[in-house]
N, C-alpha and C positions, 0 to 999 in steps of 0.2 A: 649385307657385306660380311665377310668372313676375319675373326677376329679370335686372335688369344686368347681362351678363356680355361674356365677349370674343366672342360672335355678334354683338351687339349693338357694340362696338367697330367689325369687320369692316367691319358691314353699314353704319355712320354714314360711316366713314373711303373707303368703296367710293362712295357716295352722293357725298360731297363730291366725290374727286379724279373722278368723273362730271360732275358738274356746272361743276366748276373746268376742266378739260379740254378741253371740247365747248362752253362757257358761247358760244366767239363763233362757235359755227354759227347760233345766231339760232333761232329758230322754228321757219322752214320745216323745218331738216332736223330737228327733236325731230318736231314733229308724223307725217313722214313716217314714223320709226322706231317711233314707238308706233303708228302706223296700221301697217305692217307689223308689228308684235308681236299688235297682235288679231290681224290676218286670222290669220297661222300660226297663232296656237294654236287658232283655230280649227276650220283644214284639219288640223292635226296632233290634237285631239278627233274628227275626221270619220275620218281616215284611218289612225291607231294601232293601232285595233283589228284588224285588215286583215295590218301587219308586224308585227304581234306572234301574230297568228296562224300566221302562216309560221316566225317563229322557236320558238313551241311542238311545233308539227307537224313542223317540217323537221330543228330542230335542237337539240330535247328542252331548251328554255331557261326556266325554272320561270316562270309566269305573271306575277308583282310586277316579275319581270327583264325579262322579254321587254316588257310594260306599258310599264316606266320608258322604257326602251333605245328602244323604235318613237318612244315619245313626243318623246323626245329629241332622236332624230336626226331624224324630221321637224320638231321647231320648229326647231330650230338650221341645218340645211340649207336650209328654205324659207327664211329669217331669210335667211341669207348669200347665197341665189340673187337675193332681191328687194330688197338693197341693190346689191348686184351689178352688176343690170340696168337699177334704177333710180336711181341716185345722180348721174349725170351728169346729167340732164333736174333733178331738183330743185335742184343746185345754179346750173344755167342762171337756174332758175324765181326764186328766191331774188332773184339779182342784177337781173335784169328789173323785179322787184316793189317792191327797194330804193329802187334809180335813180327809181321812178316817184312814191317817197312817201316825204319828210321825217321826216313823224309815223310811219309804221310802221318806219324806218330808226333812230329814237330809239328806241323799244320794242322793237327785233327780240330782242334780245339778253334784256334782262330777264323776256320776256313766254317765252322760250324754256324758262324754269327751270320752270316749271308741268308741262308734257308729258313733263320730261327726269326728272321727279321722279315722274310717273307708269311711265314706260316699265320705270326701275331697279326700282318697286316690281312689278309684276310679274316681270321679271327674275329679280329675286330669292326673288320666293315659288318661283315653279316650282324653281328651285334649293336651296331648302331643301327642299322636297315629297319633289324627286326624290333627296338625300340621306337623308333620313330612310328613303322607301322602300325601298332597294336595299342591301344587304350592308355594312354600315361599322361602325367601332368606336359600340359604344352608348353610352359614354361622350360623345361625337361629338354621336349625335342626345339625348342628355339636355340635353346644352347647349344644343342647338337649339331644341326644343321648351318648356324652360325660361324662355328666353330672355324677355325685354321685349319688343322689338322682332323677334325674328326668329321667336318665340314665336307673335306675334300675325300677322305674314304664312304663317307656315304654318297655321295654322287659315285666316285667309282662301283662302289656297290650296286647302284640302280640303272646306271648306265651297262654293267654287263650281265646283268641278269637277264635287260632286254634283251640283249646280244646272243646270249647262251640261250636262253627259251626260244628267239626265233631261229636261230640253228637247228633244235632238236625240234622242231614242227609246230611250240604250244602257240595258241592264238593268241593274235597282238592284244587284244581286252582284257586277257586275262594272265596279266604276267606276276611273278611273282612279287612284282615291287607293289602291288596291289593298290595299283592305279585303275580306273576302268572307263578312257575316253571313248568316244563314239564319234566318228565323221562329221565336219563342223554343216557339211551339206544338207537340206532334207532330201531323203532317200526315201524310194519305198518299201525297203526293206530295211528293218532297224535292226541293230543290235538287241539282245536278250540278257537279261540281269537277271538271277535270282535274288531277289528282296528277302527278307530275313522275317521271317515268320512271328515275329518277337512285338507286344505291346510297347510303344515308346513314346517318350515325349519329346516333339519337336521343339528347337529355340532356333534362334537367328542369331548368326554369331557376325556383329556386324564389326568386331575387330580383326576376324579373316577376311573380312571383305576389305577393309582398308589394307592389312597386309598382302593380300595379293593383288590391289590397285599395285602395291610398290614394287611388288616382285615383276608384273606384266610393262610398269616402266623402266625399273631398272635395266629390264633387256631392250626393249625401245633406245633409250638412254646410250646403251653402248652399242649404236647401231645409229647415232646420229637421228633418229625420230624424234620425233613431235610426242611429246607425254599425251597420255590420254586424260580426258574429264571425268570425273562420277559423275553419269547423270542420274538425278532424282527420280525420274519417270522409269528409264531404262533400269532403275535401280529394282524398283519395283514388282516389274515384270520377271526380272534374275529370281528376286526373293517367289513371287509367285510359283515359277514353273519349282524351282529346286524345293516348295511345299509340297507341289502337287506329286511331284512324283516319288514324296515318303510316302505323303497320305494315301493314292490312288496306288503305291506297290507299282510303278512302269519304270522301263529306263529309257526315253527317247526323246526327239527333237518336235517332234508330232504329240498335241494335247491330245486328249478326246475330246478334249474340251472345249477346248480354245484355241485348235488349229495349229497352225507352223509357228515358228517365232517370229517370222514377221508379219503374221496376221496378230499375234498378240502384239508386238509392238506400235504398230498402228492403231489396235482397240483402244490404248492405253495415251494414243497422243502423241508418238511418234515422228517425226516424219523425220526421215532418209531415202536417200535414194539407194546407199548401198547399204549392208548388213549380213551379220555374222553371230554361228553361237557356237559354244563350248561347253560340252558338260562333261563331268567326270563325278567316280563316287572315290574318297580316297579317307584317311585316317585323318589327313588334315592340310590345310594351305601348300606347305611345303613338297608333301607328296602329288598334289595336284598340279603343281605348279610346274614339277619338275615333269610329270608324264604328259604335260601338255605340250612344255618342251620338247621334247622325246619323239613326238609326234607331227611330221611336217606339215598335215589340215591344220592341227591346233595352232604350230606355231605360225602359220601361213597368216591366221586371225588375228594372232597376238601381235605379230608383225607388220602388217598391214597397212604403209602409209598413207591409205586413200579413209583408215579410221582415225575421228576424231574423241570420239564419245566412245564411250565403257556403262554399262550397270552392272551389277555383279553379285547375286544371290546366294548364301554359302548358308544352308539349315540342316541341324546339326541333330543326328537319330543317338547321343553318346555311342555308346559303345559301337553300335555298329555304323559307326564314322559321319562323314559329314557329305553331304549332296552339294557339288556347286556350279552355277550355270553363272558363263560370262556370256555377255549380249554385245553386240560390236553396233556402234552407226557412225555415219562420216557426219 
């Protein structure tokens, strides 16, 4: 549930001394800053994908990272190249437009707070996005995510990034909120993961598992459902496959091993007549949760009145984020 905390402090206190600050550049210069805030992001959407490919390739940089990092340092470089270059001419522009009008010279200033309060709000979502996504204390992104206000710019942040990458053509798996679900069906053709070439030690983080039991009822919950169960058994199988596919380097719903998921569920003691699975590779519960959402198979699973039962395996490679497979039975 989303709640006042000190994000929300931050991000009011950031807001003001922005707008109390900048208040007597006037218009012209907010408008110019938010018009270069789109363009970047999105040459830095067009073009991310590109340096984060050379840092996967080049210099074995796990995908979520390499993602965040391209993304970052092309908005914030084009950002500071196109002020840079263009800051002198706007504020010529500015003073010219002044002098030549009373009534715009009365309003410059006041009418400025609109575009300056846009510009921050992006600003800030991509800032919390890109916190949440990349290696931080979790305590950190629960606040964030939590949050009233900064809560609600990070869903807007992940919600249009999907939007804006599948506009400009990039694959649904691979968007920049660096989520990576896969079809909750077995297909015989899987999706493709690059796995991170990196020594690591697995753990089992069995307080995302319980946090994202909450988050998959919470939505149930405001949809009039039936909460779901932990099952111990199904739990199991979660924890298994989301091992195997650090240790074996795969991303799919097919073992080599051990078959479909509902051949491992039944190995394990099972018994269902209907079933479902979800897997995703993300930075953490929240980011998972949310591209599963995001995605009508995933939440077609999550959603499912005909499920009764949940296991829910989430094993965690640190740095290069966390593996987690929900298992569905009525």
């Amino acid at each position: 549930m989303h709640s006042f905390n000190w994000v929300d402090i931050v991000i009011v206190i950031a807001f003001f001394l922005y707008i109390y600050y900048r208040y007597d550049r006037g218009v012209f210069s907010h408008l110019f800053i938010l018009t270069g805030l789109l363009v970047m992001l999105m040459i830095a959407f067009l073009a991310y994908p590109l340096l984060a490919g050379f840092m996967i390739d080049q210099r074995g940089v796990f995908r979520n990272i390499a993602n965040a990092g391209a993304f970052v340092a092309l908005f914030t470089g084009g950002q500071l190249g196109y002020l840079a270059l263009l800051s002198p001419y706007i504020k010529d522009l500015r003073e010219k437009k002044l002098k030549g009008s009373l009534m715009l010279k009365k309003f410059d200033k006041p009418l400025g707070v609109i575009p300056a309060v846009l510009a921050m709000t992006i600003v800030t979502s991509v800032v919390l996005s890109v916190i949440v996504a990349i290696p931080a204390s979790e305590r950190f992104k629960i606040d964030i995510t939590h949050s009233l206000i900064g809560g609600q710019l990070f869903v807007l942040s992940v919600n249009a990034t999907g939007k804006v990458e599948t506009k400009i053509g990039r694959p649904a798996g691979d968007r920049l909120v660096f989520v990576v679900p896969v079809e909750k069906r077995v297909v015989k053709k899987e999706e493709t993961l690059l796995m991170p070439k990196v020594t690591f030690h697995l753990d089992n983080v069995a307080g995302d598992e319980q946090e994202m039991l909450y988050l998959v009822n919470l939505e149930r919950q405001r949809r009039d459902l039936k909460p779901l169960v932990m099952d111990k058994k199904i739990r199991d199988v979660a924890r298994w496959h989301s091992n195997e596919m650090w240790s074996l380097q795969y991303f799919a719903h097919d073992s080599p091993i051990s078959g479909s998921p509902f051949k491992r569920m039944k190995s394990a003691g099972v018994d269902f007549g209907a079933a479902g699975e979800n897997i995703a590779l993300a930075p953490d519960v929240y980011m998972a949760h949310q591209g599963f959402m995001n995605s009508p198979s995933h939440k077609e699973n999550i959603l499912n009145p005909d499920f009764r039962r949940i296991g829910i395996g989430v094993v965690s490679a640190g740095v290069n984020g966390e593996m987690f497979t929900q298992d569905f039975a009525d």
